[in-house]
C-alpha positions as CSV (number, residue, x, y, z in Angstrom):
1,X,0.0,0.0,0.0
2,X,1.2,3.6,-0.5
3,X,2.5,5.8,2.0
4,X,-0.2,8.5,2.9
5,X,0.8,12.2,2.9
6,X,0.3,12.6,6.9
7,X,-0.1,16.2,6.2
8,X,-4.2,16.3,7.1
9,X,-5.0,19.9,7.2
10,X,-4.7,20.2,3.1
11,X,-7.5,22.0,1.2
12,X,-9.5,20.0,-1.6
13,X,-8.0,22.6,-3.9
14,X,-4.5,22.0,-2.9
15,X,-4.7,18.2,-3.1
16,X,-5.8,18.8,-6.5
17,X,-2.8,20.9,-7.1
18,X,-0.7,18.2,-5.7
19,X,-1.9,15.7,-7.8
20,X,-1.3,18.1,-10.8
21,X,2.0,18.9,-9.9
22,X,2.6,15.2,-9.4
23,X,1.3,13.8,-12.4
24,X,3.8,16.2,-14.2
25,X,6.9,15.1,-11.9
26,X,6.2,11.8,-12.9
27,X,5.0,12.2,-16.7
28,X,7.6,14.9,-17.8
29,X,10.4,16.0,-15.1
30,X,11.3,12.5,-14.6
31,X,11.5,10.7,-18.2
32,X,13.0,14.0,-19.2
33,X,16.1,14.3,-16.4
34,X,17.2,10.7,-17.0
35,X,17.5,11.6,-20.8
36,X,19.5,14.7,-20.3
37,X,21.4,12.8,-17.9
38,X,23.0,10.9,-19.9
39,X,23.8,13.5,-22.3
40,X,26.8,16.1,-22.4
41,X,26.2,19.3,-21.1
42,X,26.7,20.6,-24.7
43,X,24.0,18.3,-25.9
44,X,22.1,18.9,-23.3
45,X,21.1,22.4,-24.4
46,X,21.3,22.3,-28.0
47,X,18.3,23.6,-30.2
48,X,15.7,21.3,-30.0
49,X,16.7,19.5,-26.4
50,X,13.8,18.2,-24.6
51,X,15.0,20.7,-21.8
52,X,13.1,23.4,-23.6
53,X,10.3,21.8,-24.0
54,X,10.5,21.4,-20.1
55,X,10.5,24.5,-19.8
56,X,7.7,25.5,-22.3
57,X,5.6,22.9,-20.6
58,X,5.6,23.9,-17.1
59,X,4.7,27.9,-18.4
60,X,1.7,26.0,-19.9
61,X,0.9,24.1,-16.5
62,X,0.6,27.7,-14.8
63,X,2.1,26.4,-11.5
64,X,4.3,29.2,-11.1
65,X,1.4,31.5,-11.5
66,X,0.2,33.8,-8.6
67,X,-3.1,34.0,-8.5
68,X,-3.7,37.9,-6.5
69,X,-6.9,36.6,-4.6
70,X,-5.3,34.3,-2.7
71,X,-3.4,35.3,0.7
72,X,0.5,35.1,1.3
73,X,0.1,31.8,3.5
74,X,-2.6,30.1,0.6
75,X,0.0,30.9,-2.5
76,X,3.3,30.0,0.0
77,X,1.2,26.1,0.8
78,X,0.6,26.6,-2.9
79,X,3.9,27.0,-4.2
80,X,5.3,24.7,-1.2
81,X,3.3,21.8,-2.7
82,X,4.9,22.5,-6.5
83,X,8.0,22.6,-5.4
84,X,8.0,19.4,-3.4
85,X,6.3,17.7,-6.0
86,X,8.2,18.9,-8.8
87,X,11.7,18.2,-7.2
88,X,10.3,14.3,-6.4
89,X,10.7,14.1,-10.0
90,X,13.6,15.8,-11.1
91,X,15.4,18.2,-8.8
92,X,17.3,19.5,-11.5
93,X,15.2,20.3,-13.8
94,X,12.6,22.0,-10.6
95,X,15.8,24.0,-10.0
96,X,15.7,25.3,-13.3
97,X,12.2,26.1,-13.8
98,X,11.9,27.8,-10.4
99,X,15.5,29.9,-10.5
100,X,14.3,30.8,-14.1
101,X,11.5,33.2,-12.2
102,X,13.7,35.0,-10.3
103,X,13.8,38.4,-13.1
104,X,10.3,38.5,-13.4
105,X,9.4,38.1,-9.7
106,X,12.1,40.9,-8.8
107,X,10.4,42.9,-11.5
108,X,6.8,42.3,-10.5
109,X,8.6,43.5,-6.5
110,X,9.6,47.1,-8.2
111,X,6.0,47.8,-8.9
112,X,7.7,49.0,-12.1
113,X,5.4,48.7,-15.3
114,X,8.0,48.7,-17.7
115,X,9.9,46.0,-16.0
116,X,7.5,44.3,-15.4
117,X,7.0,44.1,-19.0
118,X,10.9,44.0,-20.4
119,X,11.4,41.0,-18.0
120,X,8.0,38.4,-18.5
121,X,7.6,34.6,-17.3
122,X,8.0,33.4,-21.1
123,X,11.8,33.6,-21.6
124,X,14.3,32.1,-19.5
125,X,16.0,33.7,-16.9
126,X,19.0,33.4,-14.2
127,X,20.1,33.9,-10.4
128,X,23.7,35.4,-11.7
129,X,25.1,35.6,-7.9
130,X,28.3,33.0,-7.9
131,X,31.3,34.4,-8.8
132,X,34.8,32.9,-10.0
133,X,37.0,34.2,-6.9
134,X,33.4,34.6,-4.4
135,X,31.7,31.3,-3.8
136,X,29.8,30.5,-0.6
137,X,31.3,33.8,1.1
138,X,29.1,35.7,-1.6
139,X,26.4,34.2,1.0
140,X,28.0,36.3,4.4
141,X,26.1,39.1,3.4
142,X,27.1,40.7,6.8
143,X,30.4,39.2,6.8
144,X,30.5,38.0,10.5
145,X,32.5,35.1,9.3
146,X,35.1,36.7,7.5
147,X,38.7,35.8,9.3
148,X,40.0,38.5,11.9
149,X,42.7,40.6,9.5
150,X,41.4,39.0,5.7
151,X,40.7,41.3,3.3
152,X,37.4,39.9,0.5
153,X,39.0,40.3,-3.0
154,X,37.5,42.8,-5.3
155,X,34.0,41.3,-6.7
156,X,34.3,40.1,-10.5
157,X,31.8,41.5,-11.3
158,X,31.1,45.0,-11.0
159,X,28.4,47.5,-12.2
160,X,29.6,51.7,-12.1
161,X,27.5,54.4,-12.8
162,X,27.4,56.2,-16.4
163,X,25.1,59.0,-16.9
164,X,21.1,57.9,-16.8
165,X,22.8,54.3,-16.1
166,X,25.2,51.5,-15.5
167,X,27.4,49.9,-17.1
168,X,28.4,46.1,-16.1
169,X,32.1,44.4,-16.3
170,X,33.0,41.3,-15.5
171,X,32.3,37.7,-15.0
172,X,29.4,35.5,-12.8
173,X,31.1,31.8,-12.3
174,X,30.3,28.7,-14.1
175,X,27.7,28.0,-11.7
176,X,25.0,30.2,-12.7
177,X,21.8,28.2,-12.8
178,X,20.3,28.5,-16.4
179,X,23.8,30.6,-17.1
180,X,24.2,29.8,-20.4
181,X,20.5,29.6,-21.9
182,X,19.2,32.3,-19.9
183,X,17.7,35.4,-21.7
184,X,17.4,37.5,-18.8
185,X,19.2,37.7,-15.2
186,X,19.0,39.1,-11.9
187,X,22.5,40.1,-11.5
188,X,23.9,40.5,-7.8
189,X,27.0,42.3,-8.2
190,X,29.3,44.8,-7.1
191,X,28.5,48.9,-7.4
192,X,30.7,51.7,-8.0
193,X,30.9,55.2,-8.2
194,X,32.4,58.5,-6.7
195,X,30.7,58.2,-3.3
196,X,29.7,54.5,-3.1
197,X,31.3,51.4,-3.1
198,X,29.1,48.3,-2.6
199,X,27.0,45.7,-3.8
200,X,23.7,46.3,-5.9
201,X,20.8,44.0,-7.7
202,X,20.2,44.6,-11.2
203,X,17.8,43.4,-13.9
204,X,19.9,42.6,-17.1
205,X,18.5,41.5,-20.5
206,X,21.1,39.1,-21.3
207,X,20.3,39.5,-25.2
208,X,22.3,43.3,-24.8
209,X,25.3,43.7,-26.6
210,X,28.6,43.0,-24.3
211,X,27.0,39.8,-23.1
212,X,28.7,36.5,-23.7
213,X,29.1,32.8,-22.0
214,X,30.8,30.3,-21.2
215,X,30.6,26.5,-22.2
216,X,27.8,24.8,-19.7
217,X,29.3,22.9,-17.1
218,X,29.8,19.4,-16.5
219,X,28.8,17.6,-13.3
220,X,28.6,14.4,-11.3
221,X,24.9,15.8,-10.6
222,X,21.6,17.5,-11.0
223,X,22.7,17.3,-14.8
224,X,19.5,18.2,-16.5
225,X,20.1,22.1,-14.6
226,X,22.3,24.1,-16.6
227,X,24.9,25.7,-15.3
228,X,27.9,28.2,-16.8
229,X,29.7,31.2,-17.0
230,X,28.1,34.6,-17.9
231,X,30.7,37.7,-19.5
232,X,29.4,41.4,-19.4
233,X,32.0,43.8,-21.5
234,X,30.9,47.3,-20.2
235,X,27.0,46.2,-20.6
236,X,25.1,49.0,-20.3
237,X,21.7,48.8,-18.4
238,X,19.0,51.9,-17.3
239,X,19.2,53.3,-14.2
240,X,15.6,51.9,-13.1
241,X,17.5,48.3,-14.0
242,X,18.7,48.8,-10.1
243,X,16.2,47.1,-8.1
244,X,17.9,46.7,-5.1
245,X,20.6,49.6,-4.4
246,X,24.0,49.5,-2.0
247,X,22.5,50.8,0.6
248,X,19.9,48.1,0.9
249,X,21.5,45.6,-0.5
250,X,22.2,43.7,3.2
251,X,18.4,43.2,3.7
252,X,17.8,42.5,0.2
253,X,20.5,39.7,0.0
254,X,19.6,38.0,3.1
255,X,16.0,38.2,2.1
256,X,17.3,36.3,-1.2
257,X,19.4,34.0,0.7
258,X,16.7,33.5,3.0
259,X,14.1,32.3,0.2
260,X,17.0,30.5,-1.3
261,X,17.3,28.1,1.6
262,X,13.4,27.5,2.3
263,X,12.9,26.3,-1.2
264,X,16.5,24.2,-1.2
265,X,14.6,23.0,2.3
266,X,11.5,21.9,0.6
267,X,13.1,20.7,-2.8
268,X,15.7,18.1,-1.5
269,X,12.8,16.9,1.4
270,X,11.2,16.0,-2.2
271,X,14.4,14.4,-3.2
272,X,14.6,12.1,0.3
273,X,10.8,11.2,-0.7
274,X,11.6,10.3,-4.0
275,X,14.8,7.6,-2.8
276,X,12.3,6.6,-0.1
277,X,9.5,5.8,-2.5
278,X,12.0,4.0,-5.0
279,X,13.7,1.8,-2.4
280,X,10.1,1.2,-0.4
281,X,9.0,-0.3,-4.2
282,X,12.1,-1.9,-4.8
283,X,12.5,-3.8,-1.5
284,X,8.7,-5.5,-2.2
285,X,9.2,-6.9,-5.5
286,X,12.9,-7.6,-5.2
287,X,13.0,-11.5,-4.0
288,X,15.9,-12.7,-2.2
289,X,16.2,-15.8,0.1
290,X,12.7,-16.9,-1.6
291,X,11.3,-13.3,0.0
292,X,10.8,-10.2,-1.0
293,X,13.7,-8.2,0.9
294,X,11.4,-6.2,2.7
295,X,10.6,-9.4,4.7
296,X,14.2,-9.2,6.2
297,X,14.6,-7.3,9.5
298,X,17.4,-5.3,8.5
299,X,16.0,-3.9,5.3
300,X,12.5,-3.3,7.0
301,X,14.8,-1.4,9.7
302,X,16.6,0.5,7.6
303,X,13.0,1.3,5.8
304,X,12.2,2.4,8.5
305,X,14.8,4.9,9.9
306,X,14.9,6.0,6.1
307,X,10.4,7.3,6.5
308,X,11.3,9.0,10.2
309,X,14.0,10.8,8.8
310,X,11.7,11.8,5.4
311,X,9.2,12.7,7.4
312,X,11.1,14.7,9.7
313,X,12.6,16.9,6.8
314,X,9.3,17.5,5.2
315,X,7.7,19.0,8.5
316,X,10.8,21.1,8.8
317,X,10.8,22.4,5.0
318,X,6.8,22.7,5.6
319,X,7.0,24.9,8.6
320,X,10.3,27.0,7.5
321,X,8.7,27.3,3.6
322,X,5.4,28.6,5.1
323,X,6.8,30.8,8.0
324,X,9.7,32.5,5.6
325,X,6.7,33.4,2.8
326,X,4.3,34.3,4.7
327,X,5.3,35.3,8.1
328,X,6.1,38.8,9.5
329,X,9.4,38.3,10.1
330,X,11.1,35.9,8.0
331,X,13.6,33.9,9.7
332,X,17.3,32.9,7.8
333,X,18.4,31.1,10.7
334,X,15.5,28.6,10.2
335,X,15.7,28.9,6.6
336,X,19.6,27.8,6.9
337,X,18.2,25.0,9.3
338,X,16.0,23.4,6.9
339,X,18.4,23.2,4.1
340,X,21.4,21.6,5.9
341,X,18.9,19.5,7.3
342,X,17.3,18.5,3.8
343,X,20.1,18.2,1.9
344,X,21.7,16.5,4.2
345,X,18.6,14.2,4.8
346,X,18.3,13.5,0.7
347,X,21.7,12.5,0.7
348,X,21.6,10.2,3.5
349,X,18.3,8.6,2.4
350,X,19.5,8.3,-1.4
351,X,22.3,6.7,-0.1
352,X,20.4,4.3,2.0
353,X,18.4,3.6,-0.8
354,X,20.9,2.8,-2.7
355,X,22.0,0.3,-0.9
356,X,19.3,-1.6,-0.5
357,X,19.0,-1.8,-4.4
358,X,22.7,-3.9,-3.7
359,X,24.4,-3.9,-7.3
360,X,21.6,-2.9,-9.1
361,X,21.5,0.5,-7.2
362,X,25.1,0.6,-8.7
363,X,23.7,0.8,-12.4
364,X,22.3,3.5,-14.7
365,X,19.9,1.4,-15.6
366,X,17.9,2.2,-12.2
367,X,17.1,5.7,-10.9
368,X,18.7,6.0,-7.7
369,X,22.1,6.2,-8.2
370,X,21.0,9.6,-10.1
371,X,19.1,10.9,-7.3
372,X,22.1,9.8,-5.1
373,X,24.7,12.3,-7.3
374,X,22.0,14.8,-7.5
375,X,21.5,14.9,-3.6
376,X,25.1,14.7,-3.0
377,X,25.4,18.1,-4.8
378,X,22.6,19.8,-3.1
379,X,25.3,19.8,0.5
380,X,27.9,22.8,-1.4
381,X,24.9,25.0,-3.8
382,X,23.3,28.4,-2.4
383,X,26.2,28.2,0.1
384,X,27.8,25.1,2.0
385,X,26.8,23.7,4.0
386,X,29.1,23.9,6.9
387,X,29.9,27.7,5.9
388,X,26.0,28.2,6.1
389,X,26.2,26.4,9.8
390,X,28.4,28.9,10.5
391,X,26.4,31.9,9.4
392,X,23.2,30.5,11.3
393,X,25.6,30.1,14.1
394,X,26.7,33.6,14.3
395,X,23.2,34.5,14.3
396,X,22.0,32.7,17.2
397,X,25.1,33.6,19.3
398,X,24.2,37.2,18.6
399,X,20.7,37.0,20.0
């Protein structure tokens, strides 16, 4: 028998959203991440890639739209489901679709009409934060971690002010989600000019002259999400481009980092469901010893610690997801909680399942040891996690 979804206070409406969102991970993200796993980065995103079709396909599904009559804690459960769902198929490709909102949503924040039109939902766009020389330090926003005496290199990427405008030099690391395919960005990047020196937040239409890329990257994991470098050669953007300016750019990127880390929470507790539910299957039809393994005590034990430790990421995403959307006071201690704990949970539950597949966990010709690589990733993006620990750690002894 299936494992029921314990969470009992679910509206009608959002269990039909959940099947919906379900039906999809299963029917497209899924069939469609093993194939672009298996092919080169390059390949991967050539014209024609089932990737874009991905894409195309979830606009159509309308599970990223916000519907303005519903309250902050109805679309945060709303969106909470989605992502769950949508990561139990393919976390990758989730990732991609989700981080491909982040112009349009920063846009839609401005309350600017003409941005809100130059940057829609139907092209795809980029979180360009990662830098070459600035990895999960980039994260520190208040830089309580830095090492008594360091001095942070120079940012690679930096925008300085020219006339009505900006203009944008530099280089975002080969770990931009979407960073080669993206049409338009949300750039977080250093500021310049005659009496300020900081960090700003800009929309950039990556189609500009003085934008190039990189070749995509290749990795052990969460293959299907494109990732690569992204070159700006004195880009020039408008000066309403800056969305989030030096002197707020502190609250603005912890309010990023802090959004960043719910949904990594509630995506890779989708990601320990989805091992769970594979190995679960596998252990009832897989007959050894003249029994289905599930019969033997020490795969029915390991079954078991493998649900309590599922179930115990999924309240935590659940809670942090719904309290960071929709609270009044978003929270990125808890935020940081939830994804250590979640990626940490997927990975330990992938590789549990994973073992109990024996050898044929071992072989591409069974889905787990993808979901174990594409867990395993999940520990080092949007910040490590032990340099996140730290951060949430600083927090708590400031209190």
């Amino acid at each position: 028998m299936p494992v029921p979804d314990i969470r009992i206070d679910l509206s009608e409406t959002e269990r039909a959203i959940q099947k919906t969102a379900h039906r999809f991970a299963a029917e497209v993200l899924r069939p469609a991440g093993e194939a672009l796993d298996k092919l080169s980065a390059e390949e991967a995103i050539a014209e024609g890639s089932i990737l874009y079709d991905v894409h195309a396909k979830y606009r159509e599904l309308g599970l990223s739209d916000v519907d303005p009559d519903l309250t902050p804690l109805e679309t945060a459960r709303m969106s909470a489901i989605v992502s769950e769902e949508l990561s139990w198929g393919d976390v990758g490709l989730a990732i991609s679709c989700g981080v491909s909102g982040m112009a349009p949503n920063l846009a839609m924040l401005s309350g600017n009409p003409d941005l809100i039109e130059k940057f829609p939902r139907d092209r795809i766009g980029c979180w360009a934060g990662t830098e070459p020389n600035h990895g999960s330090d980039f994260v520190d926003m208040d830089e309580r971690n830095v090492a008594p005496g360091a001095t942070l290199p120079r940012p690679d990427c930096i925008a300085t002010r020219d006339g009505n405008g900006f203009r944008i030099s530099g280089q975002k690391s080969a770990w931009v989600s979407n960073g080669t395919i993206a049409e338009q960005a949300a750039l977080y990047c250093g500021y310049r000019d005659e009496e300020t020196s900081g960090f700003g937040v800009f929309l950039v239409d990556l189609t500009t002259e003085g934008v190039s890329r990189g070749k995509p990257t290749e990795k052990i994991g969460q293959r299907p999400l494109n990732q690569g470098e992204i070159f700006f050669d004195g880009v020039y953007v408008p000066a309403d481009h800056m969305v989030v300016p030096p002197e707020a750019y502190a609250e603005g990127g912890n309010a990023t980092l802090t959004m960043a880390n719910s949904s990594m929470g509630i995506s890779f507790a989708g990601v320990a469901k989805a091992a769970f539910d594979l190995a679960l299957d596998y252990s009832k039809t897989r007959i050894q010893g003249g029994i289905p393994i599930i019969q033997h005590q020490s795969v029915k034990a390991r079954i078991f610690t493998m649900y309590r430790k599922v179930e115990a990421a999924r309240a935590l995403a659940w809670n942090t997801y719904l309290a960071n959307l929709a609270g009044p006071t978003p929270d990125i201690t808890a935020a940081i909680a939830s994804k250590v704990t979640c990626t940490q949970t997927a990975f330990e539950v992938a590789s549990d399942a994973l073992q109990i597949f024996g050898g044929n966990g071992i072989s591409k010709e069974y889905p787990i040891e993808k979901i174990m690589r594409d867990a395993r990733i999940s520990m080092i993006e949007d910040g490590c996690n032990e340099t996140l620990g730290l951060i949430a750690g600083s927090r708590l002894a400031a209190e």
